[in-house]
C-alpha positions as CSV (number, residue, x, y, z in Angstrom):
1,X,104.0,72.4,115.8
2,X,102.1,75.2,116.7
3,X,100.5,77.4,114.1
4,X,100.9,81.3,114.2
5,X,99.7,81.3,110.6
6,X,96.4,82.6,109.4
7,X,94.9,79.7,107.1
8,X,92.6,82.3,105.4
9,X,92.6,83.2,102.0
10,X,94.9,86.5,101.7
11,X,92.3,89.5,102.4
12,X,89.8,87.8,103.5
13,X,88.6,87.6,107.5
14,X,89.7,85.1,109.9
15,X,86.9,82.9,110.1
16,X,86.0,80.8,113.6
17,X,86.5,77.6,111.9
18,X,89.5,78.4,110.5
19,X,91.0,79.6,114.4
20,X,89.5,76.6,116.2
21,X,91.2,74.1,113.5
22,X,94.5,76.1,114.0
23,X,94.1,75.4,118.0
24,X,93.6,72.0,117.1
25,X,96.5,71.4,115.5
26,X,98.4,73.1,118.4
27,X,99.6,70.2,120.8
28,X,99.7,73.1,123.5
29,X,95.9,73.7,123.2
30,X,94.8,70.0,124.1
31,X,93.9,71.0,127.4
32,X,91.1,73.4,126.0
33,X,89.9,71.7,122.6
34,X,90.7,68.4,121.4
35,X,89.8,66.1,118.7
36,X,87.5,62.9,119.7
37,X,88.3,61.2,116.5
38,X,90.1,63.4,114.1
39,X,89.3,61.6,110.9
40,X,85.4,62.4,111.5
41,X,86.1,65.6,112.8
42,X,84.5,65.4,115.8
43,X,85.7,67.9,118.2
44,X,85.2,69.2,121.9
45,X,85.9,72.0,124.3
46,X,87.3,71.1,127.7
47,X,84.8,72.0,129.8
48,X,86.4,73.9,132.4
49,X,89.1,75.9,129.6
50,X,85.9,76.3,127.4
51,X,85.7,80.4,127.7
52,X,89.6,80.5,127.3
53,X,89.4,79.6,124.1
54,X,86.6,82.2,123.5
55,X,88.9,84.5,125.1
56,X,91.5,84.0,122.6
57,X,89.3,84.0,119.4
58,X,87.7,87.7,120.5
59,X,91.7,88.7,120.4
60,X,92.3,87.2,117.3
61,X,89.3,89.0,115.9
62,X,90.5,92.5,118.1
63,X,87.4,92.7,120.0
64,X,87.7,95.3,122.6
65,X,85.2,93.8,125.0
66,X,86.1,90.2,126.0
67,X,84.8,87.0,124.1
68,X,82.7,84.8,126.1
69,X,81.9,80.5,125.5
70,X,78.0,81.5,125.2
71,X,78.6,84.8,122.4
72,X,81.5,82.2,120.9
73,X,78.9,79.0,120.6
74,X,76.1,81.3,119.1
75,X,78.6,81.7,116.0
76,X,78.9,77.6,115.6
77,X,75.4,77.5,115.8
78,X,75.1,79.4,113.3
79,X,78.1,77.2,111.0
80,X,75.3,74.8,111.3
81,X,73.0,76.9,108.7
82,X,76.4,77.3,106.5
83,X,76.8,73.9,106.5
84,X,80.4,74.0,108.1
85,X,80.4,72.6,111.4
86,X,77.7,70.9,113.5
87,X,76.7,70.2,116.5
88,X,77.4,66.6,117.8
89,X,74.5,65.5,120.5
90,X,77.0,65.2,123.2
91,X,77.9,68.0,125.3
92,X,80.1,70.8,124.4
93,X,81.0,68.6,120.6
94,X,80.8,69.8,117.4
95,X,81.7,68.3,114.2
96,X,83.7,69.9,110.7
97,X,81.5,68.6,107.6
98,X,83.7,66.6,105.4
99,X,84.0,70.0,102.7
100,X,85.2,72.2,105.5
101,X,87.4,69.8,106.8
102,X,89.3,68.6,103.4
103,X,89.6,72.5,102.9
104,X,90.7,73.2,106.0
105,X,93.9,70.0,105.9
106,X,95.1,70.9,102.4
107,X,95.3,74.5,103.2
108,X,97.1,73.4,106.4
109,X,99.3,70.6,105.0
110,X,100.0,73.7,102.2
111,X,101.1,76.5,104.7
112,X,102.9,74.0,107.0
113,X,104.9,72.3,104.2
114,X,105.8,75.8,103.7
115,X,106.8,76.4,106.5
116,X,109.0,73.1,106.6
117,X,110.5,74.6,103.1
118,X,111.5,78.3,105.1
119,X,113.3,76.1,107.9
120,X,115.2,73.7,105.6
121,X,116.1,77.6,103.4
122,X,117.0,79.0,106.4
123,X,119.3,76.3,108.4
124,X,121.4,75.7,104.7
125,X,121.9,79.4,104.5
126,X,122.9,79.5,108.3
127,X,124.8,76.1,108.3
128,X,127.4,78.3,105.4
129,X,129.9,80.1,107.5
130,X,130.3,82.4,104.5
131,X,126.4,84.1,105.1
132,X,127.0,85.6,108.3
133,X,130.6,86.4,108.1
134,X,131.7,90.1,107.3
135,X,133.5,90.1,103.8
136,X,136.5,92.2,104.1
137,X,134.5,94.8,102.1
138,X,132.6,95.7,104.5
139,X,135.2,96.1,107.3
């Protein structure tokens, strides 16, 4: 199930960890960034989709100048100083840390059980032929 939903605390910036575990998630991004083995958190960029990616994280962020790999892979560099991801020895890999990731999967299994919640909400209100009908009220 794609996610369209910002897993950031409310008012605070999107954060570039936070985006790349969103695309993660997204079946439909596989071809750019996948998991190697999820439980470790050990992730890696498709080599040739590498800068779309980047692309797409300096329009989340509303950059006006495009995003590219290199300005993208300076910032997980610098995660590694944080503490939240690093950088695996194999090319174009990088790794959550065990906090990050636990945050990151309960805010995610949060928002998408959510989400589930919304749906169920919204196909019992919609599965009532009495919600969408005009009462003779209104006529």
């Amino acid at each position: 199930m794609p996610l369209t939903v910002c897993l950031t605390p409310a008012g605070r910036r999107l954060r570039l960890f936070h985006f790349l575990f969103e695309m993660l998630q997204d079946p439909s991004m596989a071809h750019c960034l996948s998991w190697v083995p999820a439980a470790a958190g050990v992730f890696c960029f498709s080599s040739r989709n590498k800068d779309q990616v980047a692309a797409l994280w300096g329009e989340r962020k509303g950059n006006k100048r495009p995003m590219t790999y290199q300005k993208m892979s300076r910032a997980l560099r610098n995660y590694a100083r944080s503490g939240h991801i690093f950088k695996v020895k194999k090319k174009l890999t990088y790794q959550f840390s065990r906090d990050t990731l636990t945050s990151l999967q309960k805010v995610h299994t949060f928002v998408t059980s959510g989400l589930d919640y919304c749906d169920s909400l919204l196909s019992r209100r919609h599965a009532d032929p009495k919600c969408c009908s005009k009462s003779s009220d209104e006529t």
